[in-house]
N, C-alpha and C positions, 0 to 999 in steps of 0.2 A: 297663230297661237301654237305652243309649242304642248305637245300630250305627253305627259311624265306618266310612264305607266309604272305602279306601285306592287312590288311581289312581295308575295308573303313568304320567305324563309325561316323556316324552323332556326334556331343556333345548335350549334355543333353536342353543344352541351349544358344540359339544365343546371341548376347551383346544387344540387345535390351530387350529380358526376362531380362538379368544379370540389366542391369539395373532399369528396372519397380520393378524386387526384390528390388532391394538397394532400391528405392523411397519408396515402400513400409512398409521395415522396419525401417529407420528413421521417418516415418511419426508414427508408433507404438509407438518406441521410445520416439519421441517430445511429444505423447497425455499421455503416461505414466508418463512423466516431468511434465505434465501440471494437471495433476488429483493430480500428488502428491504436488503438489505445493500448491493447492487450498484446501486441508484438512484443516476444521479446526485446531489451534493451539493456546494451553494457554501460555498464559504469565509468566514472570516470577514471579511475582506479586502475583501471583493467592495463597488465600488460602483454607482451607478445605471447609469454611464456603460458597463460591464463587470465581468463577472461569471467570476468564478477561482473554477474547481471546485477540491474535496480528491478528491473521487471522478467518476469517467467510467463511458461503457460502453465504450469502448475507450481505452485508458491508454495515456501519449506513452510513445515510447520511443526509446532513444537513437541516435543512426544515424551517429555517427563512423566512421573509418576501414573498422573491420571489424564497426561494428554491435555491439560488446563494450565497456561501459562498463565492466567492472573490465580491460578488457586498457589500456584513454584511461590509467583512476586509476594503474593498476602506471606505466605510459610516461611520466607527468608529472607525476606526482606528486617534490616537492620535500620528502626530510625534514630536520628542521631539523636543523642542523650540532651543538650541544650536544648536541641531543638524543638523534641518533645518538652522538656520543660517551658520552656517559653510557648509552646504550640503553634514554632512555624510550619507551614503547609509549604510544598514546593510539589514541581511537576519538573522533572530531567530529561531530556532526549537524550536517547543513546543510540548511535549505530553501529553496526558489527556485520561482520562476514558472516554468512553460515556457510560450509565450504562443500564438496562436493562429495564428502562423506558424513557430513551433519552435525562437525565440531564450528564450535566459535571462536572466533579468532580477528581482530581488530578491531577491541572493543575502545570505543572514546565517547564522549559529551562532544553532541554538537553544538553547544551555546552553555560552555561554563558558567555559572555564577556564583554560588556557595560550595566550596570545596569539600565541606563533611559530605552534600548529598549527591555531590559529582562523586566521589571516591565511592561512597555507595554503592550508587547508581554501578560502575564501573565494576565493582567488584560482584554483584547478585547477577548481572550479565556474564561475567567471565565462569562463572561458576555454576551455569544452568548445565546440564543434561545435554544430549544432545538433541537435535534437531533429526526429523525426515528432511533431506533437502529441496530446493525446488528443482524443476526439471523443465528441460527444452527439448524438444525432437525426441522424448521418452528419456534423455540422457541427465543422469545425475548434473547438475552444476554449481558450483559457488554464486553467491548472491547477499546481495549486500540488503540490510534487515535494518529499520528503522522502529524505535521504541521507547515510549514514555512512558517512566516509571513515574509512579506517582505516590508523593508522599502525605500521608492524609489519616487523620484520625478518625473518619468517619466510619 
């Protein structure tokens, strides 16, 4: 007859460690998503001469009147005369440089489709204020700025 002798070993780790592990390492995780997320990143735009970020460590912002880029859009924003009549509603992407002194400069519609609120859109961009820029390594830099203007009677 063969004697299986039977020990008693505690395990390494109760399910409350198991746990606080696992917290711990998702939380590693999510900060290592989030550092890499936030590097800066050039554009695709960018050439040898100058380099347009789409991402900064400090991101421009807008510095008009009262520092409130949707109080600029409500104030001057122009909607188009049909289209208040008729009461179409529309939503515009615009994207533009902000440069590395805080003027705007290549402003377009990135998905055309009604020309009165594209030319709009196009022109209440061209003619904001300027911007604080964003900044990388403390240093001023051009940065490419994405933005829905939106047209709405509400």
């Amino acid at each position: 007859m063969i004697n299986i002798k039977q020990t008693s070993r505690k395990p390494r780790f109760n399910t409350d460690d198991m746990y606080a592990l696992k917290l711990i390492l998702l939380f590693v995780f999510l900060c290592s998503l989030s550092a890499q997320a936030q590097q800066p990143q050039a554009d695709p735009d960018t050439t040898p001469e100058r380099t347009v970020y789409t991402v900064t460590e400090v991101q421009p912002r807008f510095r008009g009147e009262s520092g409130n880029l949707q109080e600029y859009i409500r104030k001057n924003l122009r909607y188009p005369k049909e289209a208040l009549k008729e009461e179409i509603q529309r939503r515009v992407f615009v994207t533009f440089i902000i440069t590395e002194r805080g003027k705007i400069e290549d402003v377009h519609v990135l998905r055309p489709e009604v020309p009165e609120f594209d030319e709009e859109a196009v022109r209440l961009v061209s003619n904001m204020p300027g911007w604080i820029p964003g900044k990388v390594k403390g240093k001023s830099v051009a940065c490419r700025y994405n933005l829905a203007v939106h047209f709405s009677r509400n």
